[in-house]
C-alpha positions as CSV (number, residue, x, y, z in Angstrom):
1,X,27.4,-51.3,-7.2
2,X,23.4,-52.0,-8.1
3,X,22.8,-48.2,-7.4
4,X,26.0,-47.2,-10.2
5,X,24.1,-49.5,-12.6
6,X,20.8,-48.1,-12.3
7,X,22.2,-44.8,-12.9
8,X,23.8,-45.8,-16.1
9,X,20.3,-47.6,-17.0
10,X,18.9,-44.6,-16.5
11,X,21.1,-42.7,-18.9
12,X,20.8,-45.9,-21.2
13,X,16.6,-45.6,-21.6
14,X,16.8,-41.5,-21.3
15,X,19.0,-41.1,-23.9
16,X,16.8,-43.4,-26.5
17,X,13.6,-42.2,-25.1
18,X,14.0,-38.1,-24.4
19,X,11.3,-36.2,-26.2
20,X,9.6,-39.1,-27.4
21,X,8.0,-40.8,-24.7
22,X,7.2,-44.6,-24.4
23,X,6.0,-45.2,-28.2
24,X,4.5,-48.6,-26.9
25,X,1.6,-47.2,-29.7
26,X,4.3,-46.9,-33.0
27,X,4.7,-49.2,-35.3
28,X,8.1,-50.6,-35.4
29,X,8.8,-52.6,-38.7
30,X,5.8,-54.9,-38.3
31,X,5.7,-58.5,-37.9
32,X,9.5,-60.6,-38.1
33,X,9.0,-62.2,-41.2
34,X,8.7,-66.2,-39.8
35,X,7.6,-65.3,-36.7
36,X,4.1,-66.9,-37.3
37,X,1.2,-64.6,-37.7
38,X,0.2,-62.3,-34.8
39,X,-3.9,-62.1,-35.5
40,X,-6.4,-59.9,-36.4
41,X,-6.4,-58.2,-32.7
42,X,-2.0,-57.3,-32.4
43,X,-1.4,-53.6,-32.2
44,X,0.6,-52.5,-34.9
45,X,4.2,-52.7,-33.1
46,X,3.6,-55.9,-31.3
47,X,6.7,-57.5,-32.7
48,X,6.8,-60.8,-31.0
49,X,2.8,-61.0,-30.5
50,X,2.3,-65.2,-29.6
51,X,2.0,-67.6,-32.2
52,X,0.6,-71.0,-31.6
53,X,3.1,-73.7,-31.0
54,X,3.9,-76.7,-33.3
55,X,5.1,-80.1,-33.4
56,X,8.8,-80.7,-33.7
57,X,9.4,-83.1,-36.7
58,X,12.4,-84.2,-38.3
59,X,11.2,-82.6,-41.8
60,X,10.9,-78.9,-39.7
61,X,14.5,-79.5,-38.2
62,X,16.4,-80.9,-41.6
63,X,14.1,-80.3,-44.4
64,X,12.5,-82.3,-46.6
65,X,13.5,-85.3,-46.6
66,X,15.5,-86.4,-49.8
67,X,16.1,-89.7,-51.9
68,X,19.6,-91.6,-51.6
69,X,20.4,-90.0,-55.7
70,X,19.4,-86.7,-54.2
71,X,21.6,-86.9,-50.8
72,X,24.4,-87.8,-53.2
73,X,24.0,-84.1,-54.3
74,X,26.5,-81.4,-53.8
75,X,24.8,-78.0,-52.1
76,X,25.0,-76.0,-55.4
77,X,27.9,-74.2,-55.2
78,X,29.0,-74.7,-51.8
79,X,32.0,-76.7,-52.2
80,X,32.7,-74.1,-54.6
81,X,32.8,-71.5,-52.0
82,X,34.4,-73.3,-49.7
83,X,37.3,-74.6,-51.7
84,X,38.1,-70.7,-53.2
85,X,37.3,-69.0,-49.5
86,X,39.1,-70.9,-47.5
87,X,41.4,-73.4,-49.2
88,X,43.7,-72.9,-46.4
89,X,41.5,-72.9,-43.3
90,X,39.9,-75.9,-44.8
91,X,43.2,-77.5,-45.0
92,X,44.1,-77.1,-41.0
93,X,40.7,-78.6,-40.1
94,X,41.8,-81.4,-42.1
95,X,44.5,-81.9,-40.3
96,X,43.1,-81.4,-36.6
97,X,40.9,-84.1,-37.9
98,X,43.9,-86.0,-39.2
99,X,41.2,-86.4,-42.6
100,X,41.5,-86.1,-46.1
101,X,40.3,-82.6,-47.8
102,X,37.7,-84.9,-49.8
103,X,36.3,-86.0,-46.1
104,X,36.1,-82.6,-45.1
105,X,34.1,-81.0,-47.7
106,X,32.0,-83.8,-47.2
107,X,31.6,-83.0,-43.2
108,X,31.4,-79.1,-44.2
109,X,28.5,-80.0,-46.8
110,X,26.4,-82.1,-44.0
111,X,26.3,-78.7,-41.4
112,X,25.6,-77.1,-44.5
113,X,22.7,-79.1,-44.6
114,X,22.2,-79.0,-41.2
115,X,22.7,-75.5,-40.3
116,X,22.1,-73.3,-43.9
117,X,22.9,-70.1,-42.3
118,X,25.8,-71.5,-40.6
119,X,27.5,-71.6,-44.0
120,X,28.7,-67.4,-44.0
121,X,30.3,-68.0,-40.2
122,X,31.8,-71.0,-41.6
123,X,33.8,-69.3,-44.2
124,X,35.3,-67.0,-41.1
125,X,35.3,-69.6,-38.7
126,X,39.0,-70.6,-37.3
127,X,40.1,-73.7,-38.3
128,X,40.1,-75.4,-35.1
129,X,36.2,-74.5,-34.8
130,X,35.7,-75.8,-38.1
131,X,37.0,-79.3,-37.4
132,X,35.3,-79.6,-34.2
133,X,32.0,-78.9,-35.3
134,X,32.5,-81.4,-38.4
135,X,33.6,-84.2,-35.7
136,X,30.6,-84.6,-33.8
137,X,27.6,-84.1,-36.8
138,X,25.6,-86.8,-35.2
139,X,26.0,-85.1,-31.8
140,X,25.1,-81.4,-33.8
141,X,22.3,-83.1,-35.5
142,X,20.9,-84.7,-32.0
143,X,21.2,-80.9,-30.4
144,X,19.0,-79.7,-33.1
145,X,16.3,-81.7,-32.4
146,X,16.6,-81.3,-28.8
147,X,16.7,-77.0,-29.6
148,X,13.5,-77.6,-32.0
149,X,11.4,-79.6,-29.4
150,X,11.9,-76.9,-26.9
151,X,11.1,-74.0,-29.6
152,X,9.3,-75.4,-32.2
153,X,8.6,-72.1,-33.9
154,X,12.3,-71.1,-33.9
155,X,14.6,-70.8,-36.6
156,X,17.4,-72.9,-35.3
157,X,19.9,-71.9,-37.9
158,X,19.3,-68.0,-37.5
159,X,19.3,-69.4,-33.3
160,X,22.8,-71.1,-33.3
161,X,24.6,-68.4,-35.9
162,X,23.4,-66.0,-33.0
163,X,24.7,-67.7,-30.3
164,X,27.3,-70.5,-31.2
165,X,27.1,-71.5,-28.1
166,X,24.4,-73.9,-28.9
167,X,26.2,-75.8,-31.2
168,X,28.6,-77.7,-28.9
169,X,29.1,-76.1,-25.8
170,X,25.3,-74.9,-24.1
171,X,23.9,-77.8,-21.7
172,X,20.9,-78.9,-23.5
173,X,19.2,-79.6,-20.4
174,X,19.5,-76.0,-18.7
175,X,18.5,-74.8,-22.4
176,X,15.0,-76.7,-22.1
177,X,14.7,-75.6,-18.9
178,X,14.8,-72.0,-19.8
179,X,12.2,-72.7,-22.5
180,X,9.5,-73.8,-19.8
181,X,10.9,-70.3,-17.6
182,X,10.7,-67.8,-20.4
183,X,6.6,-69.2,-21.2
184,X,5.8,-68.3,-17.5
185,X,7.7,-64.7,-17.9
186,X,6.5,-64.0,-21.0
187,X,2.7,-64.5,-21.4
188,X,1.7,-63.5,-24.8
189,X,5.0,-63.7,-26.2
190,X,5.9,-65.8,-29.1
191,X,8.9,-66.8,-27.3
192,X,9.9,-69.2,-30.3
193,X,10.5,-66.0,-32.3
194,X,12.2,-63.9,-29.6
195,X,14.5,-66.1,-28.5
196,X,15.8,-66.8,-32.9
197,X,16.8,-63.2,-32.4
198,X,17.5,-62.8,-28.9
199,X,19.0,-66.0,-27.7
200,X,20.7,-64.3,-25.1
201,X,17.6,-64.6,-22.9
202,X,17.9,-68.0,-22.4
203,X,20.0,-66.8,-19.5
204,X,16.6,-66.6,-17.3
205,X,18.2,-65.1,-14.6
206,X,19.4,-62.3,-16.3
207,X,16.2,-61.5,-17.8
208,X,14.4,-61.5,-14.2
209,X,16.1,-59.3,-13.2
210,X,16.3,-57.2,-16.0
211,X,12.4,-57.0,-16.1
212,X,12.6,-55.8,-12.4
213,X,15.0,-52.9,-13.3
214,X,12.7,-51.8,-16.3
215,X,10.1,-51.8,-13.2
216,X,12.2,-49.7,-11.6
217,X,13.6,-47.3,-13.9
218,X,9.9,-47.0,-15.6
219,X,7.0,-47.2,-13.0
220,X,3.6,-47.9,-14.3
221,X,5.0,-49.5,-17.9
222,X,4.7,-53.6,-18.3
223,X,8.0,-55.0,-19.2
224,X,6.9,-57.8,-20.9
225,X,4.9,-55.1,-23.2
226,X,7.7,-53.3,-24.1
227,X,10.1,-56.2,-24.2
228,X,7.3,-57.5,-27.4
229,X,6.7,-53.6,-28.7
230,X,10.5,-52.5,-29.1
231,X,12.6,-56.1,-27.5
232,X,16.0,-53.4,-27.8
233,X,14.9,-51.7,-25.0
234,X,14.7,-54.2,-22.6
235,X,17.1,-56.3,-24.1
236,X,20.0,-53.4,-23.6
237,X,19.6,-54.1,-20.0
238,X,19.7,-57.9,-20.2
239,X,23.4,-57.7,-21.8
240,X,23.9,-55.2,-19.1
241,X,23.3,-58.0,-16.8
242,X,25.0,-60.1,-18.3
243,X,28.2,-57.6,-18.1
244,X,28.3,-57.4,-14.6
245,X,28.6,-61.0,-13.2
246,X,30.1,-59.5,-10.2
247,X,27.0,-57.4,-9.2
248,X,24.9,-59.4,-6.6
249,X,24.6,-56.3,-4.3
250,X,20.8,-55.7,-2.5
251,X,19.0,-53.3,-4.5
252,X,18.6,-50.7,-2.4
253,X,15.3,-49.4,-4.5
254,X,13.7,-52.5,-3.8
């Protein structure tokens, strides 16, 4: 029930907040390092203050771009890694590919490339993870640009390692979409930077609606404020959202 759910809000946000108030004034770790720089006029805490937008290039996607001798390259000490981590794992994906080991360290070195902070989950990954992802590199590699042109300021790696989703199974399409929809709910924002760490927002709906419960729960305070002062907050009650599907109920505070 919505009424059940407020109630446990409520205890949520009380529980952080008691004897503290808002603190929509304290500083809270300062500017995400990457996040673009927030201007001489962003109060202290203002986390995800907007940054100006930029072009999505191939070069800000992949890197610099690198000579034929210098492709030929091994990541320095990645093969390494992966052959005395996961020997094993690495030999199953071979064989879901029906590949040699050679071909695959050559596939797990080009999403190395592609995805640099990929490379821990890669070591844990299960095998049958592995050898989908280094299947369909060109496909990978086409979803990248695709994620970069709809946040240009994002860190894609850092994006994708938080929500592996994106890497094969998201619709690309609705994912766009949801850039344009989280502009118009989050003036000010640098949504580029939110959405690196909290790519759980780009369930839209969700987020609506867990903006008009913060209204709710905590007349008189802008949402989108807090959701750039402390993102936790407001974030807690997006993944409560997203943990009950099944609650489409009336809100009978509205």
């Amino acid at each position: 029930m919505e009424t059940t759910w407020l109630r446990r809000g409520v205890v949520l946000i009380t529980r952080g907040w008691a004897g503290r108030g808002l603190g929509l004034r304290e500083h809270r770790g300062g500017v995400r390092a990457g996040a673009g720089s927030a201007g001489p006029n962003a109060a202290a805490g203002d986390v995800y203050l907007h940054a100006g937008r930029k072009k999505a290039t191939i070069e800000s996607v992949f890197g610099p771009l690198v000579n034929e001798a210098d492709e030929a390259e091994p990541t320095p000490g990645f093969l390494t890694s992966i052959t005395t981590q996961t020997s094993d794992r690495q030999r199953v994906a071979s064989d879901e590919l029906g590949v040699s080991d050679e071909e695959m360290e050559w596939r797990l070195q080009q999403l190395a490339v592609l995805l640099p902070g990929l490379v821990p989950r890669l070591l844990r990954a299960p095998a049958k993870l592995v050898a989908r992802a280094a299947a369909q590199l060109n496909i990978i590699a086409g979803r990248l640009m695709r994620l970069k042109a709809a946040f240009p300021g994002a860190d894609c790696s850092r994006m994708v390692n938080n929500r592996m989703s994106l890497l094969l199974d998201d619709d690309m399409a609705e994912v766009e979409q949801a850039a344009l929809r989280l502009r118009q709910l989050l003036p000010g924002m640098n949504v580029d930077a939110f959405v690196t760490d909290y790519p759980l927002v780009l369930d839209t709906d969700c987020l609506e609606r867990a903006l008009e419960d913060c209204r709710l729960l905590l007349p008189g305070v802008d949402p989108v404020v807090l959701l750039r002062v402390e993102p936790e907050r407001v974030v807690s009650l997006v993944k409560g959202r997203a943990l009950l599907p099944y609650d489409q109920l009336p809100n009978p505070w509205g």
